[in-house]
Backbone as CSV, one residue per row, in Angstrom:
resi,resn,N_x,N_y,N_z,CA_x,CA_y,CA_z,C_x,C_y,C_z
1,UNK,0.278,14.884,6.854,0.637,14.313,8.131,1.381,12.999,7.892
2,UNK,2.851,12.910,7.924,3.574,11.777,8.299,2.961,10.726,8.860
3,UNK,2.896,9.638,8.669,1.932,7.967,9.237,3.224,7.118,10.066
4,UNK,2.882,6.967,11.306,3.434,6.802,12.083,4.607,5.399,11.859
5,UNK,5.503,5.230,12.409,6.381,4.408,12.945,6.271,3.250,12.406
6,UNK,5.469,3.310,13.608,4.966,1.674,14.001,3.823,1.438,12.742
7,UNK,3.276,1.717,12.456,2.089,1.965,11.386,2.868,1.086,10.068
8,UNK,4.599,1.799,10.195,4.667,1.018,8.538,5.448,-0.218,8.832
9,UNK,5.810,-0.662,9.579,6.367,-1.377,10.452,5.250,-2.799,10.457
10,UNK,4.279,-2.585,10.493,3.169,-3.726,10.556,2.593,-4.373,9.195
11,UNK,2.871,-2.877,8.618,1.328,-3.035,7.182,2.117,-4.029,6.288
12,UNK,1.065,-4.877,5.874,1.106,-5.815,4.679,0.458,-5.314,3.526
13,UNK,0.467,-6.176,2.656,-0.648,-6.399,1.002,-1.499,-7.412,1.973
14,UNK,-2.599,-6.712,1.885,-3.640,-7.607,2.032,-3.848,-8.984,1.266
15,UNK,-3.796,-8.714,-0.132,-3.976,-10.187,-0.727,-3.131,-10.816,-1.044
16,UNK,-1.554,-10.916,-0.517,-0.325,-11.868,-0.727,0.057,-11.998,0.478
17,UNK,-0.287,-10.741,1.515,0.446,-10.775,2.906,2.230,-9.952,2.827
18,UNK,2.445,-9.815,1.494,3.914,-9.613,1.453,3.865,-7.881,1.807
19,UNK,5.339,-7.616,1.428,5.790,-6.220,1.881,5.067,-5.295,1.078
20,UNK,4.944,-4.364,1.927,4.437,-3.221,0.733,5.316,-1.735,0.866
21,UNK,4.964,-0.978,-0.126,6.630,0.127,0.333,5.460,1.243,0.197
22,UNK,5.947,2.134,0.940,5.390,3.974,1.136,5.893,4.495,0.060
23,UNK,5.120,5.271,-1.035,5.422,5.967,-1.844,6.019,7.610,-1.654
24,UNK,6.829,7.559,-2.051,8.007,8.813,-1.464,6.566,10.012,-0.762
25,UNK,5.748,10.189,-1.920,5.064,11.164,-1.055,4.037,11.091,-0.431
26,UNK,4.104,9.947,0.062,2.688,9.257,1.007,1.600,9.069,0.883
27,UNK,1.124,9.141,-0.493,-0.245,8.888,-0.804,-1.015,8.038,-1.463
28,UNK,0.222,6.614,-1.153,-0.078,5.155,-1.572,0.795,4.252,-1.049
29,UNK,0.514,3.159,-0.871,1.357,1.838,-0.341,1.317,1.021,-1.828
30,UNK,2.693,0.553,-2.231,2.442,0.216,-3.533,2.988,-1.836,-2.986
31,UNK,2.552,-3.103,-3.213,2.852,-4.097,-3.556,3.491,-4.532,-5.061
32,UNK,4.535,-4.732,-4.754,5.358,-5.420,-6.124,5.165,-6.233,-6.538
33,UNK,5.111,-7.435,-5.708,4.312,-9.144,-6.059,3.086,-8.690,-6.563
34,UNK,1.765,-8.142,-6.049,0.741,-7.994,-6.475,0.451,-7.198,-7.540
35,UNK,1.114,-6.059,-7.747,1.366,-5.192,-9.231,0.002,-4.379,-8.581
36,UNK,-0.218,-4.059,-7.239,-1.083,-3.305,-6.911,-1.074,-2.136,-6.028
37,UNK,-1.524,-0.801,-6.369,-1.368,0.344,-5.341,-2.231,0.533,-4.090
38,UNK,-2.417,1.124,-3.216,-3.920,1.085,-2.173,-3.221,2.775,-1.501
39,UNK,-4.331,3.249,-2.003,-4.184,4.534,-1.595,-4.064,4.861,0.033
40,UNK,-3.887,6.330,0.368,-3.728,6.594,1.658,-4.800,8.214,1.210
41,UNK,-5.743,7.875,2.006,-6.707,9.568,1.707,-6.926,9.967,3.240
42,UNK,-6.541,11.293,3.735,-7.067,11.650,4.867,-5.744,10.833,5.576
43,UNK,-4.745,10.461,5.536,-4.127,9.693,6.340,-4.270,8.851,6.977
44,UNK,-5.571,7.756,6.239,-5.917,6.599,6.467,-5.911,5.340,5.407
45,UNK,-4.830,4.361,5.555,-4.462,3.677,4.059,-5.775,2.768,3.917
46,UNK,-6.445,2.782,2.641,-7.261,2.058,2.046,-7.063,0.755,1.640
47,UNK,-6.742,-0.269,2.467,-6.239,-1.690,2.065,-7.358,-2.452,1.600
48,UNK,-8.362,-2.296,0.796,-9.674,-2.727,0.337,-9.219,-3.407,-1.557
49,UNK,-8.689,-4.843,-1.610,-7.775,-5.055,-2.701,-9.078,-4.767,-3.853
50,UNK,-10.442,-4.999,-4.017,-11.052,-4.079,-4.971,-10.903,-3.131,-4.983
51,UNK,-10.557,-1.929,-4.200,-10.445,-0.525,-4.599,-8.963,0.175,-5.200
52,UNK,-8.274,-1.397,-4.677,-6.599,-0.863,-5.223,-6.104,-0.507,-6.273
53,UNK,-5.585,0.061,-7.024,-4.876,0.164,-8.468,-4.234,-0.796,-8.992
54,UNK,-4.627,-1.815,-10.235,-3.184,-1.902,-10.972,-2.400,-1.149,-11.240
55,UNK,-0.939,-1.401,-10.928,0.554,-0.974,-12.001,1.003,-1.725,-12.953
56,UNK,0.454,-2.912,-12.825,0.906,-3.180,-14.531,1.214,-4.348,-13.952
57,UNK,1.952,-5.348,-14.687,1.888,-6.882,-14.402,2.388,-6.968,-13.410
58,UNK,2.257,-8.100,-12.895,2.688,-8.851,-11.440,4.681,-9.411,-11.572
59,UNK,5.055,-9.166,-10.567,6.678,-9.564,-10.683,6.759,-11.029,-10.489
């Protein structure tokens, strides 16, 4: 299920506040500044920055 509009339009990184981008196939919001992923399960994004993924160092 596609996540609405307005939905990506709002969402931040929780712990910088900065942009975060939709991963082509929707099943993460990835932060660049933070070098951190936050999943999307059930079509509900998990912005919980302990549960997020590192990607590897911070930009």
């Amino acid at each position: 299920m596609p996540l609405p509009k307005d939905l990506l339009d709002i969402v931040a990184c929780p712990k910088c506040k900065g942009k975060v981008t939709l991963a082509p196939d929707e099943s993460e919001f990835t932060c660049a500044r933070c070098a951190l992923a936050y999943a999307i399960r059930d079509g509900l994004p998990n912005f919980l920055v302990d549960e997020a993924r590192p990607l590897g160092k911070p930009v």
